[in-house]
N, C-alpha and C positions, 0 to 999 in steps of 0.2 A: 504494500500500500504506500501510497506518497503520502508521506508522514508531512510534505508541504502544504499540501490539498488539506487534509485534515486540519494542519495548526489552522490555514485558512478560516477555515467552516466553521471552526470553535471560537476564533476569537471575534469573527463575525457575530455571533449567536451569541455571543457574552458579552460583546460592545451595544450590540440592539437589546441584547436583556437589562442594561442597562438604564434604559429608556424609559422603562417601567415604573421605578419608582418617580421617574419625571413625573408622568403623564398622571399617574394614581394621585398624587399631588396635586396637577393641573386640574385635574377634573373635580376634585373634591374641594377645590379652594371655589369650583363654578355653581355645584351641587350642594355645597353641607348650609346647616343652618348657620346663619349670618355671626352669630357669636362665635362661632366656629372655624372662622375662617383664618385668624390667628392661628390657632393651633397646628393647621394644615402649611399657612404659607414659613412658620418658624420650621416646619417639617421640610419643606422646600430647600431654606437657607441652608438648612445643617448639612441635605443630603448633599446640596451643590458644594458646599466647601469641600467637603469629601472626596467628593468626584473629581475637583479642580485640583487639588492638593495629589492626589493621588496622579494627575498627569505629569505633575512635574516629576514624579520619581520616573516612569519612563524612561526618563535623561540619564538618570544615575543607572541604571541598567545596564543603556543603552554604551552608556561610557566605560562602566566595567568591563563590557563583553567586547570592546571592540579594541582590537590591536593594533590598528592601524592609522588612530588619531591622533594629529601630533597635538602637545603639549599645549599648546594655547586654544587650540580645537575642545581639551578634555576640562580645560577649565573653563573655558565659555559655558558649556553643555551642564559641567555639573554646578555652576552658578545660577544659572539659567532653571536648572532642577528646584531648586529652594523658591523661586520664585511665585509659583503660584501658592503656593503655601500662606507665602506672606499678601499675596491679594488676596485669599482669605482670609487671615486673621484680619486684615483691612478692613475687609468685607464687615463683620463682624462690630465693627467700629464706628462704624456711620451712618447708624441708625436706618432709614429709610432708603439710604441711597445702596444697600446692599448691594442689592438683586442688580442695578448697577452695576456696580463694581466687580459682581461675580460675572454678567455680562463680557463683561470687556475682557474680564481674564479669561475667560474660553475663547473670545476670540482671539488675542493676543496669543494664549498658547498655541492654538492652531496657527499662526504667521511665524513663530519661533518654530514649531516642528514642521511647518514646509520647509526651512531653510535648513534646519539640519539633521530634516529623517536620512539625505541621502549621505552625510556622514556615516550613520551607521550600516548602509546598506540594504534599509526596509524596503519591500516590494512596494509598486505601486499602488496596491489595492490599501494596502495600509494608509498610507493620505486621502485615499477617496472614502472609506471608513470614520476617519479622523473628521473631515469637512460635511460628515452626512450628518451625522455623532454632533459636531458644534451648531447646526443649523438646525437642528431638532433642537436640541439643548436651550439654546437660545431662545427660540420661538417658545417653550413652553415655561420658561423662566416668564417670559413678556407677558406670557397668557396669565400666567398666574397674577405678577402686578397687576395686569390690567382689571383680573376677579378681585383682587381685593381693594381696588381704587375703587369700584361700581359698585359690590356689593358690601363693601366694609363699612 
């Protein structure tokens, strides 16, 4: 079996499983009873730091495993790692403007790993993955603001 086809299929189906707890958010911040809607969008905030935080390790991975980076390459990449981390705890910080802020570091992450997935040598379907991943993301981050700007 091509154990590449495979990793493919898996990280596909675990990158879109990931979406889930998006959307279960988005729809519950559109559906639940109005006093409620706090509860779901603090649910939002938390999941998305997590998510966002967890891209920047990525980089640390991606920098460990790769031989072939030179020195100022592996320190861009694992600087670059910590990053989103710290636009979340930002995130965290500034009251209303979160979902904001978590905004901008998804997309932001995705402009950093167009520029140096090909440092490591990721296939292409991994950025097209990456850009479907941020534009969902994004969109149901918005949806939710915008559930709790109307019905809050």
């Amino acid at each position: 079996m091509n154990t590449h086809f495979l990793n493919k299929r898996f990280a596909l189906a675990l990158g879109f499983a990931g979406l889930v707890p998006f959307m279960l958010l988005m729809l519950a911040s559109w559906i639940v009873d109005p006093d409620w809607i706090g509860v779901f969008m603090r649910g939002q905030l938390a999941y998305s730091i997590a998510i966002l935080s967890f891209l920047g390790g990525i980089h640390w991975g991606g920098a460990l495993v790769s031989d072939h980076l030179s020195i100022e390459q592996t320190k861009k990449v694992l600087l670059w790692g910590v990053v989103p981390t710290l636009i979340s705890l930002f995130a965290t910080t500034v009251g209303g403007f979160g979902f904001a802020v978590l905004m901008a570091g998804f997309i932001g992450a995705y402009q950093a790993d167009k520029h140096v997935f090909t440092w490591y040598g990721l296939p292409e379907w991994f950025l097209r993955m990456r850009f479907i991943l941020t534009c969902a993301v994004v969109a149901l981050l918005a949806l939710t603001v915008i559930a709790g700007n109307i019905r809050g």
